[in-house]
C-alpha positions as CSV (number, residue, x, y, z in Angstrom):
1,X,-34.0,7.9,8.4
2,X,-30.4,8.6,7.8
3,X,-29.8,6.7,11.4
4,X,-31.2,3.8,10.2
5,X,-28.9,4.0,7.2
6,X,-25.9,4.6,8.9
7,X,-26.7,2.1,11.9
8,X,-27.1,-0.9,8.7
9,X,-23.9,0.1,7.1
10,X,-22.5,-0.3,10.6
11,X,-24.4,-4.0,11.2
12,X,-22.9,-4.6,7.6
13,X,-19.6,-3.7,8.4
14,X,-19.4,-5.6,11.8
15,X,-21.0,-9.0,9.9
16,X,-18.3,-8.7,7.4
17,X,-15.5,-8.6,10.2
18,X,-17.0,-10.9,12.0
19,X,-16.9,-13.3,9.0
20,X,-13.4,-12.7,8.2
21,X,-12.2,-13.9,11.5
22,X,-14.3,-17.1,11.3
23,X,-13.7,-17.7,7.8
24,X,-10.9,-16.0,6.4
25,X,-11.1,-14.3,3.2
26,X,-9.8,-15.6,-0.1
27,X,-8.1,-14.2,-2.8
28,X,-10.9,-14.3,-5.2
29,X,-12.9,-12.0,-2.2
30,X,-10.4,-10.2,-1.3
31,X,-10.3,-9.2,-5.5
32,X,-14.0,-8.5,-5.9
33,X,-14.6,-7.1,-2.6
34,X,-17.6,-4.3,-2.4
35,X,-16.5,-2.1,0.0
36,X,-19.5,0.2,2.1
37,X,-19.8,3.2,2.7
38,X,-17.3,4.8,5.1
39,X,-15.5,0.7,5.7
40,X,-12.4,2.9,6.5
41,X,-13.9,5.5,9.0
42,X,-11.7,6.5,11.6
43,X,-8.6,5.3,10.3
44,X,-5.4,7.1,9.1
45,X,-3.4,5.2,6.3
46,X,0.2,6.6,5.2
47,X,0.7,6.1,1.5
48,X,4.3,6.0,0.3
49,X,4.4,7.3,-3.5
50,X,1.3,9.3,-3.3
51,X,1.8,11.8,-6.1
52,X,0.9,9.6,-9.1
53,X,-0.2,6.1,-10.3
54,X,-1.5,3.6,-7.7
55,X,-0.3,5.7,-5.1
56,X,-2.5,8.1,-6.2
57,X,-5.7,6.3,-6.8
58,X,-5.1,4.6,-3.5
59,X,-4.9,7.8,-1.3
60,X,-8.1,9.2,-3.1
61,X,-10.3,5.9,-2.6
62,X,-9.2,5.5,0.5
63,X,-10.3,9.3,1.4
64,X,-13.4,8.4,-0.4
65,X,-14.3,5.5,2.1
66,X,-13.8,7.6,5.3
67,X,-9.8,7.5,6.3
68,X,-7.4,10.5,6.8
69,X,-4.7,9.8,4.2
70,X,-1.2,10.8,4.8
71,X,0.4,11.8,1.3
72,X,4.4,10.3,1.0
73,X,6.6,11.4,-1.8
74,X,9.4,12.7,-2.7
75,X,7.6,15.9,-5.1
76,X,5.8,18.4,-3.1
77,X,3.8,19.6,-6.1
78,X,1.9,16.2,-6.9
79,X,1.1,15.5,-3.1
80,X,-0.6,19.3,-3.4
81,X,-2.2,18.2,-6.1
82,X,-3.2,15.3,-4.7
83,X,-4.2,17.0,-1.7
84,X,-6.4,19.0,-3.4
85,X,-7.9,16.4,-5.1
86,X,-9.3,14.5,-1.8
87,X,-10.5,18.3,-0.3
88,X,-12.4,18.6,-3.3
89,X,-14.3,15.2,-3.0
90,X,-14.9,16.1,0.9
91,X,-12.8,14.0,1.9
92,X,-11.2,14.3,5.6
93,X,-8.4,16.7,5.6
94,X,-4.6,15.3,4.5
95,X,-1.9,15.5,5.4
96,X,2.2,16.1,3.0
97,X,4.7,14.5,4.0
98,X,7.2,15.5,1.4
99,X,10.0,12.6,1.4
100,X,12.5,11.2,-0.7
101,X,12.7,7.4,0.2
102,X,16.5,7.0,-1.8
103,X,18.0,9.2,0.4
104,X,16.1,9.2,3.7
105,X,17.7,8.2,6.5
106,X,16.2,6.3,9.3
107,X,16.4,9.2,11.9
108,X,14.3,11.2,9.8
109,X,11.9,7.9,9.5
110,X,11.5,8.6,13.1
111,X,11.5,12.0,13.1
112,X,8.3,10.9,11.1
113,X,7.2,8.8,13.5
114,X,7.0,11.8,16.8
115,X,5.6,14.0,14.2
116,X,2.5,11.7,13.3
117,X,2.0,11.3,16.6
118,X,2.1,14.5,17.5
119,X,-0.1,15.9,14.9
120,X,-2.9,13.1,14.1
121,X,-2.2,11.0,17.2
122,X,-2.7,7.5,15.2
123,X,-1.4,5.4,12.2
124,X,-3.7,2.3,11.2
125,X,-2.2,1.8,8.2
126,X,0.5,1.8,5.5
127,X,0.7,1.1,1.7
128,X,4.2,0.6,0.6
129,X,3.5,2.0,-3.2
130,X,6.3,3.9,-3.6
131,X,8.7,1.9,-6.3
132,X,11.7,2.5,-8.6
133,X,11.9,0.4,-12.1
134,X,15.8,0.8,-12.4
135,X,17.6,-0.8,-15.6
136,X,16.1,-3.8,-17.6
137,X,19.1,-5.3,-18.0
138,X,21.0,-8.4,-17.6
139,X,22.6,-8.6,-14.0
140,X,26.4,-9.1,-15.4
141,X,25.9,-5.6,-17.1
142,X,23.7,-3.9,-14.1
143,X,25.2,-0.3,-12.8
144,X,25.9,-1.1,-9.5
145,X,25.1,2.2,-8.7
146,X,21.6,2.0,-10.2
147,X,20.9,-1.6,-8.3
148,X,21.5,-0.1,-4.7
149,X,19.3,3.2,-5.9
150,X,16.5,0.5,-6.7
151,X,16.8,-1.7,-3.6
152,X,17.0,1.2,-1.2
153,X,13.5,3.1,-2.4
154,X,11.8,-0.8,-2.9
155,X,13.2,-2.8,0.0
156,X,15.5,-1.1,2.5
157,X,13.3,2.1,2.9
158,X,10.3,-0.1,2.9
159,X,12.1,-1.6,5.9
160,X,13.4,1.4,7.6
161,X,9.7,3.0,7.8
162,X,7.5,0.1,8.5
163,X,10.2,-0.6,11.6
164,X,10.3,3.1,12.6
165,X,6.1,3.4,12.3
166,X,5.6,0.1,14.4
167,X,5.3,2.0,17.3
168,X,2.0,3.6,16.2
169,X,1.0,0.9,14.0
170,X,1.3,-1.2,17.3
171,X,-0.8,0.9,18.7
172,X,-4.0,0.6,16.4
173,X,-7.0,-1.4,17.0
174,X,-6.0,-3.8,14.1
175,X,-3.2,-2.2,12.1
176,X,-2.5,-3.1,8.8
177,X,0.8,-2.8,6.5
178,X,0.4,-3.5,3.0
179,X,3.7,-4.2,0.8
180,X,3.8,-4.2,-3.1
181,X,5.3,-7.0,-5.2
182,X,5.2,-8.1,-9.1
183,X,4.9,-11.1,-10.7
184,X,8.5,-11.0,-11.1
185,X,9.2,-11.1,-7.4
186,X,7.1,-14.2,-7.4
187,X,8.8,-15.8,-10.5
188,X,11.9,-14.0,-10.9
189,X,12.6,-13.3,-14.4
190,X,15.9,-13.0,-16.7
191,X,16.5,-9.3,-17.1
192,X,14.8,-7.8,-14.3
193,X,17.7,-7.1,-11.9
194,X,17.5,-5.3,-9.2
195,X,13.4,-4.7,-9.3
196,X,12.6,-8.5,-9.0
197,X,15.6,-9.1,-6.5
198,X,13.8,-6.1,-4.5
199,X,10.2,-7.6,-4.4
200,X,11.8,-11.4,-3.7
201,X,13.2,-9.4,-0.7
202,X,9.4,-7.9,0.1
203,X,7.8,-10.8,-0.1
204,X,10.1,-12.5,2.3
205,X,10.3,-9.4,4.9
206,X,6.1,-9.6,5.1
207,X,6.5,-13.3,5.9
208,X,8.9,-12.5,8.3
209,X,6.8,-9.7,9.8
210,X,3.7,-11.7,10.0
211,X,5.8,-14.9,11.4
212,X,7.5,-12.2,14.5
213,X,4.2,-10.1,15.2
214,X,1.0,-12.4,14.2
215,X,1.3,-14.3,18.3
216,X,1.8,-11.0,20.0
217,X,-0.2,-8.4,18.3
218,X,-3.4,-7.2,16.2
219,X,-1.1,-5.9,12.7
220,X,-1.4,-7.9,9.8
221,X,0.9,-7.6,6.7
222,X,0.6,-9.2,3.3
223,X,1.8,-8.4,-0.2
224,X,-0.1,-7.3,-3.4
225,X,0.7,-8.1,-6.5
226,X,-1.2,-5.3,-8.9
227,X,-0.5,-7.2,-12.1
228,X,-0.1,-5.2,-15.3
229,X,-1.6,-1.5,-15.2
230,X,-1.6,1.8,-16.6
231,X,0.8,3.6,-14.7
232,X,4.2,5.3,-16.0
233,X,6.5,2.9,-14.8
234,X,4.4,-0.2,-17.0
235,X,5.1,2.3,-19.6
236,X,9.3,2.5,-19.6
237,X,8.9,-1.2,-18.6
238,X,7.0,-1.9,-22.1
239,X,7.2,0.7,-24.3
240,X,5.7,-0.7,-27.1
241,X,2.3,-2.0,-25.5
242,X,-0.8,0.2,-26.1
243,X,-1.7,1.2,-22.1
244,X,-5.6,0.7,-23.4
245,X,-4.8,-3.2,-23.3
246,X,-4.2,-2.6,-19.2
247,X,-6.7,-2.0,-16.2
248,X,-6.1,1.5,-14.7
249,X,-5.3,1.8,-11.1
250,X,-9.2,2.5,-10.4
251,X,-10.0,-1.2,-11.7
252,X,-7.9,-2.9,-9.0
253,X,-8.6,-0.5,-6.2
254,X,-11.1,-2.9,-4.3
255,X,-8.4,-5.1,-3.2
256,X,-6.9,-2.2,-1.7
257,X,-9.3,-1.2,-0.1
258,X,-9.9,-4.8,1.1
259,X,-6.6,-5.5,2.5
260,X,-6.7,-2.0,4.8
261,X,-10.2,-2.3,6.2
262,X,-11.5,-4.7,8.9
263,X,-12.8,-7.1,6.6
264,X,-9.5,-8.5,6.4
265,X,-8.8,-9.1,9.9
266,X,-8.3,-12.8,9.1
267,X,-5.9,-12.1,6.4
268,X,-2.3,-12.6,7.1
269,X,1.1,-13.2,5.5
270,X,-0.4,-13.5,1.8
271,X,0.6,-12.2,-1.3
272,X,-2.5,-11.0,-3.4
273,X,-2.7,-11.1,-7.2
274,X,-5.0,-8.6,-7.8
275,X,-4.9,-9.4,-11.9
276,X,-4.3,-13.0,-12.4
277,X,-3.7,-15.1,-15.2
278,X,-6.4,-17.6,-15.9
């Protein structure tokens, strides 16, 4: 019986790729996707800023439908508890990779790189969650110091890693690298400095990506956009807005899953508003 079972999610999952790559998936289904059962099987997904927020939600669902997760971030004791978190939904073992993206160098990216390989042998995919709010400010009065902090941990560390895990990513079956943006990236906004410069910067690096790599290989990359959500960074951002008025990170999570399963094989270069306005 449970053959059966397994052997229709399987015919499910392989319809569902099949359709993406005949007819590509839209926003609106990449949004409301349904994910089955173990859709992520088999795959191991790095996820930069781990410990808390969307990172977090993202490494647990992602255990939750099959993949090895690989915790990032830069505070050992939220990846633990993390890590403890996905054992004790059964999910496949993790793996810490305690890193602080402002002051990582790219040597120790690769350093990443041979020890991934060593240890799990694959990487088929990376969420880029990890994301510093900085000053909300105008830019005439911006810290400098402060601006280069923010676009090191949201852009140039983004960079740095996704170049330094291509090799690996290269060598998946159909890789897939999923950046994080903001509505303010899209429509840069008075005030918002360094963090909208930073996703203007991320949106244009996945185009670039997908424009260099979507001829020659099987990786994908596109951009989500989680809209407004219950995280602590919403909360410095807006102080005075009552988080009950926002979707948590578990609302939005079926893009996420979306974007790093094979449904989405079709799905290139895009940037995804997973909340938007009507």
């Amino acid at each position: 019986m449970s053959d059966n079972i397994n052997q229709s999610a399987s015919q499910q999952d392989h319809q569902k790729t099949v359709q993406s790559l005949t007819q590509p998936l839209t926003h609106n289904d990449i949004r409301n996707f349904v994910p089955s059962d173990n859709c992520l099987d088999g795959k191991t997904i790095l996820v930069t800023g781990a410990g808390d927020g969307i990172g977090r939600v993202a490494a647990l669902t992602y255990a939750r439908y099959g993949a090895t997760v690989l915790l990032l971030g830069r505070t050992s004791s939220k990846l633990e508890y993390v890590y403890d978190e996905i054992e004790s939904l059964g999910g496949k073992q993790p793996a810490m990779l305690p890193m602080n993206l402002e002051g990582a160098t790219y040597a120790e990216m690769q350093q990443l790189e041979g020890l991934i390989n060593k240890e799990v042998g694959q990487l088929d995919g990376i969420l880029h969650n990890a994301g510093m709010l900085g000053q909300l400010t105008p830019l005439e009065m911006y810290d400098v110091d402060t601006f280069a902090q923010v676009m090191k941990v949201n852009f140039t560390s983004t960079f740095m890693l996704t170049q330094a895990l291509l090799p690996l990513l290269k060598d998946a079956e159909n890789g897939s690298i999923i950046f994080t943006s903001s509505t303010v990236g899209t429509h840069p906004r008075a005030f918002w400095g360094a963090y909208a410069l930073s996703k203007q910067a991320v949106e244009g690096m996945s185009d670039i990506f997908t424009q260099e790599t979507q001829n020659t290989t099987n990786l994908r990359f596109n951009c989500v956009n989680p809209g407004g959500t219950r995280t602590n960074m919403r909360a410095h951002a807006y102080p005075g807005e009552s988080p009950m008025s926002l979707k948590t990170p578990e609302d939005i999570m079926a893009g996420y899953v979306c974007l790093m399963s094979d449904a989405s094989i079709g799905v290139r270069g895009q940037v995804v508003e997973l909340q938007p306005k009507d």
